[in-house]
N, C-alpha and C positions, 0 to 999 in steps of 0.2 A: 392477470398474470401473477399467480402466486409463487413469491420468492421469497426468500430471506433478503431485506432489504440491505445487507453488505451485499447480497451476487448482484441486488440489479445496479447497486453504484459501480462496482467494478466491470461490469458491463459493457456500461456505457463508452469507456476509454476507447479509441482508434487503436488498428492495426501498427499505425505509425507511431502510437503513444506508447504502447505497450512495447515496442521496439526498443523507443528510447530510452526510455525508463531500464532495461535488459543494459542497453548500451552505456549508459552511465554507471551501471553496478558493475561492472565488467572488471570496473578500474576499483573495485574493492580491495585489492592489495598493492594500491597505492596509500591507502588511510587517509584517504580527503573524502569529508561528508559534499554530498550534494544536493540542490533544493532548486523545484522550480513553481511559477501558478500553474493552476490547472484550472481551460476555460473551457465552459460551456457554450460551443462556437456549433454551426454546421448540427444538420439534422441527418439520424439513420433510423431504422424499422426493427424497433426488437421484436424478435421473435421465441416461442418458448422452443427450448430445446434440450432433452437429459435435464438432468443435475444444476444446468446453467445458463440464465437466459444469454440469447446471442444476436447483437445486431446482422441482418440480414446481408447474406452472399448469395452472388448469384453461380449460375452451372459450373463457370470456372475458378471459383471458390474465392470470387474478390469480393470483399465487402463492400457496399452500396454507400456512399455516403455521399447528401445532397447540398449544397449552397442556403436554400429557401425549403421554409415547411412544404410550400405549396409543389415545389418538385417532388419532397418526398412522396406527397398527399397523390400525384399523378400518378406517380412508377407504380407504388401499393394499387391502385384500383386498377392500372390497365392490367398486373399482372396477376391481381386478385390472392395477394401476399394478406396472410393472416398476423397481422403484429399489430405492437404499438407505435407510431411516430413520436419520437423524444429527440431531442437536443443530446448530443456524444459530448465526450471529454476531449482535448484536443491542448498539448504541454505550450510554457511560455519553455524561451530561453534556457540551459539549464546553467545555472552559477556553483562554483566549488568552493568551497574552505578549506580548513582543516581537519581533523581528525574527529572533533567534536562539534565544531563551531564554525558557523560563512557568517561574515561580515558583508550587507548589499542593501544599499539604499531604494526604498520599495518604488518611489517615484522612478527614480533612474531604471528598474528593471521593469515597470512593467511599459515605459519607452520603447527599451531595448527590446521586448516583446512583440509591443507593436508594432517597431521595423525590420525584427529578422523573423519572423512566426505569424506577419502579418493580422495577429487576432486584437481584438478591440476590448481596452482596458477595462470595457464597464461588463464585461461577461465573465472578467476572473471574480473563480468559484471559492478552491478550495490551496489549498498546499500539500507538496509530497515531495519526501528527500528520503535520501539513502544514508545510513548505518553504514559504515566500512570495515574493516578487521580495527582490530585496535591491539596493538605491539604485535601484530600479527596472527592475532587470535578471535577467536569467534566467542564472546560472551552472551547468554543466552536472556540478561536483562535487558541489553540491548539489540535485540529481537521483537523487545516489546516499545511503545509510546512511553517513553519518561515523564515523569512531573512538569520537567519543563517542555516538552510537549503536546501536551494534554491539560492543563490546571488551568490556563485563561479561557481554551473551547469550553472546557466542561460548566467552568461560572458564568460564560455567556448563554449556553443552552440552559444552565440554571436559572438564570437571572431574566432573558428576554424571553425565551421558548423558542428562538431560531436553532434552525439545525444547523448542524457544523458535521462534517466528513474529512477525516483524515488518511492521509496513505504511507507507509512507511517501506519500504526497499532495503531486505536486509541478507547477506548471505547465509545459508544453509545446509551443515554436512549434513549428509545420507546416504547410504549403499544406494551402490548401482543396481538396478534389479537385472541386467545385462551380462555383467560382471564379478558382481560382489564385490566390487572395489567400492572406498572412496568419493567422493567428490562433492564439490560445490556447486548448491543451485540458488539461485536470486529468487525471493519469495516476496508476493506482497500482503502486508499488512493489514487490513479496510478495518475502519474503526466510525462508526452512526452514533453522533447524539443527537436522535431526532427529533425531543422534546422535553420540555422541564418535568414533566411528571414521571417519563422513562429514565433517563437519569438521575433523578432523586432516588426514584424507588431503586436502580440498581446500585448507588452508594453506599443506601441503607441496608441490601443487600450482604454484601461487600464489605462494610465495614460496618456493625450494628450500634460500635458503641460509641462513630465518628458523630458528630454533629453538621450534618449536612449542611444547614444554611448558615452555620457557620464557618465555613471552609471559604478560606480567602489565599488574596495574592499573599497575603503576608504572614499565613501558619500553614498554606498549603506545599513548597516547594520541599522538595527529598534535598536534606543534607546530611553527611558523614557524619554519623555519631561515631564517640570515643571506638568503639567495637570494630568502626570499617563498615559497620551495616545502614544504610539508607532509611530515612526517618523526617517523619516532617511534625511541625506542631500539633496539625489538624488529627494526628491519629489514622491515618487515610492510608490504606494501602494499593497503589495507583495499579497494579498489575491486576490484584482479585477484584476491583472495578471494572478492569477492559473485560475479564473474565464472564463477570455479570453480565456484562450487556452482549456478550457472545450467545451467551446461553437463551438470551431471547433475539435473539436473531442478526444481530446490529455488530458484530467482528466476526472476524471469518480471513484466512490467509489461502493464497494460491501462488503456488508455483508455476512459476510464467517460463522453464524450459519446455523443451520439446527436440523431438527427433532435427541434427543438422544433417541436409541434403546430402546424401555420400557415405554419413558418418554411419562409424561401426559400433560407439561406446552411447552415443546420445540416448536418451529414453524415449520412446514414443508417444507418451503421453503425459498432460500435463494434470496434476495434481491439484484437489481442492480439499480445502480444510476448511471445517467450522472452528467453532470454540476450542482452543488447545485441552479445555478442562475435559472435555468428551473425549481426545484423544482420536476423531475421528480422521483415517487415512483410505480416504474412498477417491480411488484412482477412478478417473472418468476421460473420455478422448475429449482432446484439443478443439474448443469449440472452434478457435481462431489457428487453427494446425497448419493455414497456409503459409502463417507471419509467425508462431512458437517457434524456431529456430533455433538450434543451442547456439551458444555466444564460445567467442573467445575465454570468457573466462571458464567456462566446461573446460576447454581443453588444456587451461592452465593449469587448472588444481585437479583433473582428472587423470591427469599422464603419472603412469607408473614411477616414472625417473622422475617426474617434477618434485620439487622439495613443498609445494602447493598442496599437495597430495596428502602433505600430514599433518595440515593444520588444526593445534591444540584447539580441543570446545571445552569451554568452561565453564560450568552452571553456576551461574553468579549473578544473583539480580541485584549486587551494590553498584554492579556499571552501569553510572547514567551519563547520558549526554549533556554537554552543557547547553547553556541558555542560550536560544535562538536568537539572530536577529531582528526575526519577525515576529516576535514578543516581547521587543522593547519597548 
């Protein structure tokens, strides 16, 4: 199954996860960040399909997902389904903060996980939180993985060669291709450090003149220099990083709307982007078009009369978010 290793992680996510994840960005013009785990629970059947691999649906376009391999392993041979059997993505709990920052003790949530999401603590994977407006506005730095989002993955995939995958949930102006109007759509993220030798070389990349193995907790983090511009000791420019390892395969964003039932403004199709640096905007149909669904928040920042409608974008990569709690 040849993929660019960002389509088959995003993949992998449930019908149900990709819902939620829509469902919690909804509330982007509320300005509270949200974060939840993401576990590697329950098995489905990818299959290749266009542009994007897709866990396997059957005729009436419900996706398949099994308990045990060995149910998958049954279904695939009686019905002589050509995929691969993999373990899905499947969300904990989801927790809110504030505008930048959720305070949430990791013990206590991934409890809270295992009794309202029934999944079992030794299968959380990875982390994914949402970006919200911030003073109402959509800045295009925070679009992207910050310093303090990305600088302990990157030194652990430095330092052990474990991979680490990140997701970010960020909202989105773009013309309606319907319309010509306006509106907001919730985009995801995906971000691969698959191994110490790919992300070195993409730093070095990226930044020629940073010193790779020396990049630490404590000259790596973006703080506000005298100018208002974002700056860290290391020399490290964390954006043309994510950039780099786009361009080999490993970031990549999708637009996770889709046509709503009835609706007259919604788009039909949802959106995949590689690397922002290629600028590539290759419309391809809704692998998972049963479950894309526009959200409430379509129709909030989509309506002509709504004051949603004209919210400021600002290209400003000095907006970063602050320090997570789950890199304390």
């Amino acid at each position: 199954m040849q993929y660019e290793p960002w389509k088959l992680e995003f993949a992998k996510f449930t019908d149900a996860s990709i819902e939620e994840m829509k469902r919690h960005s909804d509330d982007t013009h509320l300005e509270r960040e949200w974060m939840t785990y993401i576990y590697e629970e329950d098995y489905g059947i990818m299959t290749s399909k266009g542009d994007m691999p897709t866990l396997y649906r059957d005729e009436s376009g419900d996706q398949k997902i099994f308990n045990t391999q060995s149910a998958a392993e049954n279904f695939q041979k009686k019905n002589n389904i050509q995929g691969q059997i993999m373990k899905v993505y499947q969300l904990g709990e989801v927790s809110y903060g504030e505008e930048s920052r959720i305070e949430v003790n990791p013990s206590t949530k991934e409890m809270q996980d295992a009794a309202l999401k029934q999944v079992n603590p030794k299968n959380r994977k990875w982390t994914i939180h949402g970006h919200p407006l911030k003073d109402g506005k959509i800045y295009t730095g925070r679009q992207y993985f910050s310093s303090t989002d990305i600088l302990q993955e990157f030194l652990n995939t430095r330092d052990t060669n474990n991979k680490v995958v990140q997701y970010i949930v960020y909202p989105h102006q773009q013309t309606d291709t319907n319309t010509g109007k306006k509106s907001i759509h919730n985009r995801v993220r995906v971000l691969v450090f698959p191994d110490s030798a790919t992300v070195k070389q993409a730093m070095k990349d990226a930044n020629p003149n940073a010193n790779v193995d020396g990049i630490s907790l404590e000259n790596g983090f973006n703080k506000n220099a005298a100018d208002g511009s974002l700056q860290n000791e290391a020399g490290v420019d964390w954006f043309a990083f994510q950039e780099a390892l786009g361009k080999r395969g490993y970031m990549g964003i999708v637009d996770i709307e889709g046509k709503k039932s009835g609706a007259r403004k919604a788009e039909g199709f949802s959106k995949l982007f590689g690397a922002e640096s290629f600028k590539q905007e290759k419309i391809i149909k809704s692998a998972t078009g049963a479950i894309l669904v526009g959200s409430l928040l379509y129709f909030l920042l989509s309506h002509e009369d709504s004051p949603f409608s004209r919210i400021e974008v600002i290209d400003d990569k000095n907006a970063e978010a602050g320090k997570h709690w789950w890199h304390q």
